[in-house]
N, C-alpha and C positions, 0 to 999 in steps of 0.2 A: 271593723277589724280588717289589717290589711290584708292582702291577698297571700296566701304562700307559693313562693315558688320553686321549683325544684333547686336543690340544694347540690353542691358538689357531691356527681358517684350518684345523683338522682335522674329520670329524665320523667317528664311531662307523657301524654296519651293523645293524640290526634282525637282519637275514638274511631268511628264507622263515618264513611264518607269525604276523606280526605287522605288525598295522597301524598304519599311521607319520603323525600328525595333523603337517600342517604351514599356516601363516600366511606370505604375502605381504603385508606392511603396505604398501608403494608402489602397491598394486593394489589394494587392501580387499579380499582374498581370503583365504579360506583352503581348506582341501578333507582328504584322507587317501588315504592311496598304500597299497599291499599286492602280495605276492610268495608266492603260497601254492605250495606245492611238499608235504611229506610230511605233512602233513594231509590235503591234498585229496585227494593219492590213495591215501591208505588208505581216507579215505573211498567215494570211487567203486570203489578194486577190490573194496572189500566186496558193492557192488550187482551188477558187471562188465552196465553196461548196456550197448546197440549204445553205438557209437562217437559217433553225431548226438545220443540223447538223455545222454550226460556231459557234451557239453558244453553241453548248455542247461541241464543242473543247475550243471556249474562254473561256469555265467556268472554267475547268479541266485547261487551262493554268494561269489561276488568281492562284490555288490551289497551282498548282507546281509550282510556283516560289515564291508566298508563304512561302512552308514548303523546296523549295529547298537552298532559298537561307541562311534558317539557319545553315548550313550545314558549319562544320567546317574541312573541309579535303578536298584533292582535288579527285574528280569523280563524278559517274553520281549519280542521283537521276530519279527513270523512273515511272512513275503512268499511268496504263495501265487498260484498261478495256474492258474483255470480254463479251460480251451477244449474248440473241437469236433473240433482235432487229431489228428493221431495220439498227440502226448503231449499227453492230456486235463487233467493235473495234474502238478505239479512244486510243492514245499514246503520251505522251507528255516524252520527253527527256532531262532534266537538267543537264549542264555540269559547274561544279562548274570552276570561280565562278557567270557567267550571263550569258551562252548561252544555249538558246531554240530553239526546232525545236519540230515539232509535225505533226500529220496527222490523218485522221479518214478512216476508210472503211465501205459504207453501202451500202445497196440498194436501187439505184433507186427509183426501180418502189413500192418499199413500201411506199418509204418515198414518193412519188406523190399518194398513197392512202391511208394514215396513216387518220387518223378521225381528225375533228378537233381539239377535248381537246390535241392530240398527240404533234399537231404542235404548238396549246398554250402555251404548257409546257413540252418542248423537252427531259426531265428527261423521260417521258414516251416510248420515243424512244431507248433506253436502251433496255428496256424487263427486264429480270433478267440473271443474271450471277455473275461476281466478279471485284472487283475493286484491283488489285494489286501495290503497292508500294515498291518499289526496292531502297533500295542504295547498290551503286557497288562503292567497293573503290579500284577497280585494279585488276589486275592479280595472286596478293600474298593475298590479304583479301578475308575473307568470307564475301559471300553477305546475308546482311538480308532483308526478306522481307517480309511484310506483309499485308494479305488478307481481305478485306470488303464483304460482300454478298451486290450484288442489286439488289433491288426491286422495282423498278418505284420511291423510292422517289429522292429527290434532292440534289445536290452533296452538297450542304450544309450541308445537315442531314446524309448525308453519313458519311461524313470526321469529323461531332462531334461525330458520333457513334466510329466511329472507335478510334479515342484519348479517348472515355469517356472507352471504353468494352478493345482495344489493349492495349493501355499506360496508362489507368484508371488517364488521365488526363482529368479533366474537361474545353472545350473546344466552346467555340464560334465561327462558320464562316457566312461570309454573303459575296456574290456572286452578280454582275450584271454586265450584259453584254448589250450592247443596239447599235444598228448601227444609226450614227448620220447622219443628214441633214444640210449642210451648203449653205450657198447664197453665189458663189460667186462674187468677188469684182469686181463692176461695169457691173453687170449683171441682167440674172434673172436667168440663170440656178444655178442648183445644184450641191454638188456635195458631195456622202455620204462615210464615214468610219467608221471603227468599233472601238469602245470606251470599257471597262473595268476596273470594281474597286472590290476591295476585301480586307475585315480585318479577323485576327485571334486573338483573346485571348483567352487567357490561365490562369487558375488558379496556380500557384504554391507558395503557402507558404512555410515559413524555415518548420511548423509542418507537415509530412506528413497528419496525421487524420485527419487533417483539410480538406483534398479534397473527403474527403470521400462525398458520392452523395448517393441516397436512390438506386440505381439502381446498385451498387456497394458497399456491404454491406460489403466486404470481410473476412478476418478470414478463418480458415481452419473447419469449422464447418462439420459433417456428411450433407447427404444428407437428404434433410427433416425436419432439424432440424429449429425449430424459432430463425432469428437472427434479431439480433437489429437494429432499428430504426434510418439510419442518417438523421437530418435536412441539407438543402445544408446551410454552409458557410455563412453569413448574405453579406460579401464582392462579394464571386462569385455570389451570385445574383442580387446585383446592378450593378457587371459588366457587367453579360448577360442582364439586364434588358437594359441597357442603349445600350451596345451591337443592341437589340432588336429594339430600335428607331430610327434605323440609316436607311433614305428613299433611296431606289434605284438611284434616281437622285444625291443624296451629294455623291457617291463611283464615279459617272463617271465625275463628273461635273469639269473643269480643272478650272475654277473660284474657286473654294472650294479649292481644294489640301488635300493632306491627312495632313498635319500636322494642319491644321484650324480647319478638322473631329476631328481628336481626341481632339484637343483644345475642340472642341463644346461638345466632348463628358465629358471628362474627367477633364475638367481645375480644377474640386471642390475640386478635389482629388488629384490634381498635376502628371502633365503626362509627361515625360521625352522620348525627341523621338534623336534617336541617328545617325548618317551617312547611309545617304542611299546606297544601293547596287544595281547599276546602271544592268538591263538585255537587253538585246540586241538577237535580230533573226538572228539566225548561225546553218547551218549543217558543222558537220564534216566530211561528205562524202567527199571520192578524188576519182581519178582514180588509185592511187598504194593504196586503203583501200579495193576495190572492185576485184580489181586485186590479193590481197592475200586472199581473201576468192574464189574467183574462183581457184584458183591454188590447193585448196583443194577436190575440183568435182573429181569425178570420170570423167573414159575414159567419160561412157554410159550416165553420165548428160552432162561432155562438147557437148557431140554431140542433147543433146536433145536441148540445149540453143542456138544453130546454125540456123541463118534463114536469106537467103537472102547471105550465105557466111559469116558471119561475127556474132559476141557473141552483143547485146543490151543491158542495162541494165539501168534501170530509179531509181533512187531514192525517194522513195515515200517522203519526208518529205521534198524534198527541190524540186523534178523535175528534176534534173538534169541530164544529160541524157550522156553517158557514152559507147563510143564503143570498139568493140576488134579483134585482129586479133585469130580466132580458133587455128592456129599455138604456140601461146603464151605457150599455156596450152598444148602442143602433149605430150611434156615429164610428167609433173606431174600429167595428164589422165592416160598417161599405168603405170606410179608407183603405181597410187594407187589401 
């Protein structure tokens, strides 16, 4: 039988773990929708972190795969973030063009006496520091990268700050993460996984001026000086308006899908959503990736990395766990 395919006034379903580029031309927008379901959480049960720091890593993994996979080259995309939190670091690594892998580092014993509101709303668990955003296109490219400050708020408001003040592109995201409960079939037990949805748009008209935002007034005026007044766009605010209505439960819901979201959102306007870009949970770690950066130690680290007779090494992102003979390294110790 042949295959059926969507029909004129029909559209197709990406499903869970593929992100879906779509274009509003009556509004100069465009953005990309995502539904992650069994990727994210094989990934996460891999780590089985508290409850508050998965979801500060699911958030930051909606984000970057997101803005990674618009990425037209091939290499990484890496959004990392330092604080003086309880979760000090959290890293998410995109390797164009759909493999992720991530990890976070915190403490303990903070995060079992962090206050309530902390654990309500895990943004708090940050502290302050910086949010960095890295594309790496190789060996021969220069890497650019650029920095966010945080402050307790949420990486939603993060990641539009930084597009609205970095790229002085006017920018919408919305974020949810939620660990689901299922019945399973022919029982009564349970049995739970973690679910996530995330949209971005973007304002870009053909007129530059046109994005201009009252918050971004730009001109090369002195300092001091009174500069003029922009209204936002009549279009980017019905985008963000609508943007705005979109309920936590329609990003995770796999009944919904994102191409039905942005139908609900967008159909007045006519919304054009194009080939999704399927991501998948992958480390690129091996044991000849780790074996060339060992070979780099000195004599006096190979010998600090020795325990038990033998070199250990765990890869934080994936676990994997990785042994050595100290011999390997004798010569390129006393070279270096």
């Amino acid at each position: 039988m042949a295959e059926l395919m969507p029909g004129l006034g029909q559209f197709g379903h990406a499903g869970d773990d593929s992100v879906v580029p779509f274009q509003v031309e009556g509004l100069d927008s465009r953005g990309r929708a995502v539904q992650l379901g069994p990727m994210l959480d094989r990934l996460l049960g891999r780590h089985d972190y508290p409850e508050p720091v998965s979801r500060l890593l699911a958030e930051m993994i909606v984000l970057t795969v997101l803005l990674g996979t618009s990425l037209k080259f091939s290499g990484k995309f890496i959004v990392q973030a330092q604080t003086d939190g309880p979760v000090d670091l959290l890293v998410v690594d995109f390797s164009t063009p759909s493999d992720v892998r991530a990890y976070a580092r915190f403490d303990a014993e903070r995060i079992a006496s962090a206050s309530t509101e902390a654990m309500e709303n895990p943004a708090l668990l940050l502290g302050t520091g910086t949010l960095a955003l890295t594309v790496d296109q190789g060996a021969h490219m220069q890497r650019y990268q650029g920095i966010v400050e945080l402050n307790g708020s949420s990486l939603e408001s993060i990641a539009e700050s930084y597009f609205r003040q970095s790229e002085q592109i006017p920018t919408a995201v919305r974020l949810t993460v939620a660990k689901m409960s299922r019945r399973e079939s022919g029982g009564d037990a349970f049995t739970e996984s973690w679910r996530a949805g995330g949209l971005i748009a973007q304002f870009l008209p053909s007129a530059p001026e046109r994005m201009r935002l009252p918050d971004l007034p730009g001109g090369d005026a002195p300092e001091g000086a009174d500069l003029p007044e922009h209204e936002p766009d009549d279009a980017w605010v019905e985008v963000s308006t609508l943007v705005e209505t979109i309920e936590p439960s329609e990003l995770i819901d796999p009944d919904v899908g994102v191409e039905r979201l942005l139908f609900r959102l967008f159909h007045e306007r006519g919304v054009r959503v194009f080939p999704a870009s399927p991501v998948r949970d992958f480390c690129s770690c091996s044991k000849d990736r780790i074996r060339e950066v060992l070979s780099n130690f000195s004599a006096e680290e190979i010998k600090d990395s020795i325990e038990d007779g033998r070199i250990e090494v765990t890869c934080e992102f994936c676990g994997e766990h990785y042994q050595f003979d100290p011999a390997e390294f004798e010569q390129s110790g006393d070279d270096n």
